[in-house]
N, C-alpha and C positions, 0 to 999 in steps of 0.2 A: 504494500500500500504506500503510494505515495506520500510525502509529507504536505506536497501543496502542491496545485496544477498546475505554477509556476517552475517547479524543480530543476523540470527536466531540462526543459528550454535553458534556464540558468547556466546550468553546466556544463550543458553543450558550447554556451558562448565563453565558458569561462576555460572549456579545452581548447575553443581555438584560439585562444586570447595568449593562454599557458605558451600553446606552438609557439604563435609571435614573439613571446618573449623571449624561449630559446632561444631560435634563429638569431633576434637583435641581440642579444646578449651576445652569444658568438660571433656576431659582427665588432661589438664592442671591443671582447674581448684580441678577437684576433687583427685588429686594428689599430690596436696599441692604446685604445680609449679607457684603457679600467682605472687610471690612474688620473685622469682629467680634471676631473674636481678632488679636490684634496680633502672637501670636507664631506660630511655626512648627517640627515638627509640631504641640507641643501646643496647647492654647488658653488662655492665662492661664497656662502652667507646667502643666497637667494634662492626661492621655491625653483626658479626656472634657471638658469645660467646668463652670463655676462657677455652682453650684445653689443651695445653703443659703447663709443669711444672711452667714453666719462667711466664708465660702469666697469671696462677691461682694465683702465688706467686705477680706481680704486681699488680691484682685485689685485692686482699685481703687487699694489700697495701693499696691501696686508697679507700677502700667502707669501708663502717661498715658492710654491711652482706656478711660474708664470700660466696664464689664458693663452688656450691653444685653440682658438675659434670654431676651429673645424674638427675640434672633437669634444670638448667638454657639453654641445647639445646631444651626440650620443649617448652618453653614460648617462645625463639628468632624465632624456626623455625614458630610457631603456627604465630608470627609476619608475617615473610617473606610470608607465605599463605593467613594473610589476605590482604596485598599489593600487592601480584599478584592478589587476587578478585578485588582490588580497581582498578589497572590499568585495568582490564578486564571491569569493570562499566564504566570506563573512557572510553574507546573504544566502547562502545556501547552510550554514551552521545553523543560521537563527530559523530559517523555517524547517529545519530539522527537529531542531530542537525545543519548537514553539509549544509543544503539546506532549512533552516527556518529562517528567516531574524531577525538579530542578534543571532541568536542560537550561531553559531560557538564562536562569540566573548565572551559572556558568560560564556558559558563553559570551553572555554580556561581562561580566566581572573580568575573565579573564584578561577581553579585549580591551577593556578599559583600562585596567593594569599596565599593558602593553602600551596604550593608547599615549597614558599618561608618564611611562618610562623615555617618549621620546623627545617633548622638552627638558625632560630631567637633563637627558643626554645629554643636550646641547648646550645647558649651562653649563658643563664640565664636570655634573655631579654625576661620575660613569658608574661607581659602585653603586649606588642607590639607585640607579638608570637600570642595571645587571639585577639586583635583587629584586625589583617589582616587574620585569620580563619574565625573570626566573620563575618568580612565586604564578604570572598567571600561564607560563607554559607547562608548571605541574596542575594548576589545575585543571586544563584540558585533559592533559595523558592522564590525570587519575580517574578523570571520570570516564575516558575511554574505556580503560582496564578494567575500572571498579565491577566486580559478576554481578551479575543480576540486576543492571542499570537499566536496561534496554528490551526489556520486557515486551513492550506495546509494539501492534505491527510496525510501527516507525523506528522501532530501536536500531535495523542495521543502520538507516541511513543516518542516523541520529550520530552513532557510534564513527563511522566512516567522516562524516562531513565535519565533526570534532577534531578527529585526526589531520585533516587535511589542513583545517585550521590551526594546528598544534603545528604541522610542517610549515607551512606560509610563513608565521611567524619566525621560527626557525633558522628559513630562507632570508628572510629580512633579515636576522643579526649576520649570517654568514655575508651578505651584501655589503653591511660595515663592516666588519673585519677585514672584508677583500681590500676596502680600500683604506682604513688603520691601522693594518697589520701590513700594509704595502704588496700587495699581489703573491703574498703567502702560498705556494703550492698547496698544499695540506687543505688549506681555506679554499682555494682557487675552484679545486677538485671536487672537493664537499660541496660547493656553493652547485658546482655544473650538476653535480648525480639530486641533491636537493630540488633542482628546477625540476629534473628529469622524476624524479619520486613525486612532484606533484604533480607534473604531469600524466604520470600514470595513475594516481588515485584519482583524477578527475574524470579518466578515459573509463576507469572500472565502475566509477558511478554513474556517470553517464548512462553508458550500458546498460546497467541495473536499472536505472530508472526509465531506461527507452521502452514503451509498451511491444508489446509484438518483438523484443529484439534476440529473443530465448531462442537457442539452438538445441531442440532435444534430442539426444543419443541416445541408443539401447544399453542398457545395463552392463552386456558385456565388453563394450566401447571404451575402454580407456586409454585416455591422450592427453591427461589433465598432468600428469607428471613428466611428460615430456614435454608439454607445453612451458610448464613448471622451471624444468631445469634449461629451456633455451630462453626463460626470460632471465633464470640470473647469471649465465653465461654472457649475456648482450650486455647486462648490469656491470657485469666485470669489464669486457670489452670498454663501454664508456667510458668507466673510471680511472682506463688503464690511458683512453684517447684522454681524459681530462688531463691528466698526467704529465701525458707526451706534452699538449698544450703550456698546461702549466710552469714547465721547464723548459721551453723553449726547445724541443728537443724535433717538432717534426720536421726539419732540413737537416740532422744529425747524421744521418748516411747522405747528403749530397743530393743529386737527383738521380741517384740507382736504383734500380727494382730490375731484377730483384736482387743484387747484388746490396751491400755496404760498402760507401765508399772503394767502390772498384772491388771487394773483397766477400768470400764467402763467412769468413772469418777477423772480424774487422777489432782491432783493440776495443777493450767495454770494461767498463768497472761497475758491475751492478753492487756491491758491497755501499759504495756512494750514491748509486741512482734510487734506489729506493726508501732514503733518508728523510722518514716525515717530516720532523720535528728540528728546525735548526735555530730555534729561538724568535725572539720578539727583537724589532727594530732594524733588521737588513732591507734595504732594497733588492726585491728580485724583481723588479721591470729589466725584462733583457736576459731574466736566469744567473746562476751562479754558479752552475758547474758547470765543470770541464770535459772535453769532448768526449773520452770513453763511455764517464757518466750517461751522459746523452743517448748516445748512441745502443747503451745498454735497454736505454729505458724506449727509445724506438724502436730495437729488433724485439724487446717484450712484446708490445702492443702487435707488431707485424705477426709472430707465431703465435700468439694467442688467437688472432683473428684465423690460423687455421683451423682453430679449434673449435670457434663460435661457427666457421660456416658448413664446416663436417656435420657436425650436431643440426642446423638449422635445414641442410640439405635431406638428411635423412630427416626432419620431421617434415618436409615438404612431400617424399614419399611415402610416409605414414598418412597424411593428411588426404594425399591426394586417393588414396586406396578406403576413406568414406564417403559416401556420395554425399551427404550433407556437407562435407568439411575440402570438396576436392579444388572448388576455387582458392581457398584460402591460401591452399599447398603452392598452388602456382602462384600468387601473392607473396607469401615468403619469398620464393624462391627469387620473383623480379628486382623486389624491395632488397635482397641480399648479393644480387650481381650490381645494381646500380650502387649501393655503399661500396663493395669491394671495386669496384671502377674509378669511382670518388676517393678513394683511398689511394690509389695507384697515380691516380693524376696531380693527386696534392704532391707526391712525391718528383715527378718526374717532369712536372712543370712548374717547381719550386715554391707550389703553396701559394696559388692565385688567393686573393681574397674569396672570389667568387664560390670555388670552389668547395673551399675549408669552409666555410659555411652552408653548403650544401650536403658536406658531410654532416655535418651536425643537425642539418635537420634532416637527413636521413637515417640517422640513428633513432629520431623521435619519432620517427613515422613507423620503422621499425618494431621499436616500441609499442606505438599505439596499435598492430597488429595483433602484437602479441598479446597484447593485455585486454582487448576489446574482444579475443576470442576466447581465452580463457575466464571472461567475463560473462560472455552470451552461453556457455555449452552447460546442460543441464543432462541429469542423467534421467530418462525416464522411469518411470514404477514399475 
């Protein structure tokens, strides 16, 4: 049962909104724009960014990183888009939760908590800014968790769209850190799999919410754990691409393919490339490690991708051997030649912008295959 005849519609606008964000953010980030405005939320002290002459002249004034015109409006707007998704989660929280006892109060409490952590922020009071985030992001996931909360036919969605709310927020602290902790890999990474995890809970309720969207299977039919293990394979994949991004590391073999650097066997120090944590206050605009590094953490992500597309290829033959599920199989199948083409081009044509963000939104789309079918398939009685 629906929570409100608005729901569905909601979600739907709020997964394509989600895409958009990916995409722009990957244009951000692969642009060199993560670092543009120095502050956070606003950019230079303003809701929008520093346009007129007066306005760049004052910024400059007061920041250490000068106004770069033609990039500090990508990072504010890519801002402004993910706050319209977050208000859109928000609207899908509260009519979940409009009619599930304490739901309402919850949800509102938390957000307000949140609401009111972000002037805290920006007078400089950050620990008391961290403690009322903190206090309303447990009270979503407790009441998530909490057994026997969700009772009434509303409670998945109730449950779910709490969650989702609990990530968004989430999202938003990793979005300052990216740019207070200075393009932090660690952060960078979690920031990209965060967009991509609410992207996929918006795609699974969506789904659930679409009438008629149910895919019934026979009892004996199972595909649900294959489906299972190639979405957290792609999961991995991302995190590993977030990675490479992160570290400046997708030109680290050159424009070889499939070769490194001319070589089957190319110097690599993964001991260094996989180093989460290297403290607070380095600049990594540009990366910090040195070429093995790099290059370790590039031939990762390349053999790991043989590994998501093995797995994704045989469930495209799985799929396509049920007649109910035989489109899907060859879906996969397109959606996983065009990312591995997109992967091969990023390399061999040294990382068009065009492209590299074509990747990433075909990692999403990818994604939202996955998840929208292991969302619809139902097991008959």
């Amino acid at each position: 049962m629906l929570p409100h005849r608005l729901y569905n519609k909601i979600a739907w606008i709020a997964v394509l909104l989600a895409l958009i964000v990916i995409v722009f953010g990957a244009f951000v980030r692969l642009s060199n724009a993560g670092l543009s405005c120095p502050d956070w939320p606003t950019c230079y002290g303003r809701a929008t960014w520093p346009v007129h002459e007066v306005d760049v002249a004052h910024a400059n004034a007061n920041y250490e990183r000068p106004v770069e015109t033609h990039k500090t409006w990508r990072e504010q707007f890519h801002r402004h888009l993910a706050a319209t998704l977050g208000l859109l989660v928000l609207a899908l929280a509260v009519l979940a939760a409009r009619r599930v006892p304490r739901g309402l109060a919850v949800v509102l409490g938390a957000s307000a908590l949140v609401a009111i952590a972000i002037p805290v922020y920006m007078r400089g009071e950050h620990v008391w800014a961290s403690v009322l985030a903190a206090i309303g992001e447990g009270l979503l996931v407790a009441y998530v968790l909490r057994p026997g909360s969700h009772a009434s036919p509303r409670g998945d969605f109730t449950r779910a769209s709490s969650l989702l709310l609990a990530v968004i927020i989430f999202q938003a602290l990793l979005g300052m850190w990216t740019v207070t902790w200075l393009l932090k890999p660690v952060v960078v990474m979690a920031h990209l799999l965060g967009g991509m995890t609410t992207f996929s809970l918006l795609v699974f309720v969506a789904c659930r919410a679409s009438p008629n969207a149910a895919i019934a299977l026979a009892p004996e039919v199972r595909i649900k754990p294959m489906l299972t293990i190639g979405l957290v394979l792609v999961a991995i994949q991302i995190a590993l691409g977030g990675w490479v991004s992160a570290n400046y590391a997708a030109l680290a073999c050159g424009t070889n393919f499939p070769h490194c650097l001319g070589s089957w066997t190319p110097p690599t120090d993964f001991r260094e490339a996989f180093v989460l944590w290297r403290g607070i206050g380095v600049d990594y605009e540009g990366g910090v490690l040195d070429a093995p590094a790099r290059v370790a953490i590039h031939l990762t992500h390349r053999v790991f991708a043989l590994v998501v597309a093995g797995h994704l290829i045989a469930l495209g033959f799985r799929l396509r051997r049920i007649p109910e599920l035989a489109g899907w199989g060859k879906a996969i199948w397109i959606l996983l030649g065009v990312q591995v083409l997109l992967g091969i081009l990023n390399v061999i044509e040294g990382l068009p912008l065009k492209v590299a963000v074509a990747h990433n939104a075909g990692a999403a789309i990818l994604l939202f295959a996955l998840v929208s079918l292991l969302a619809r398939i139902r097991q008959r009685a």
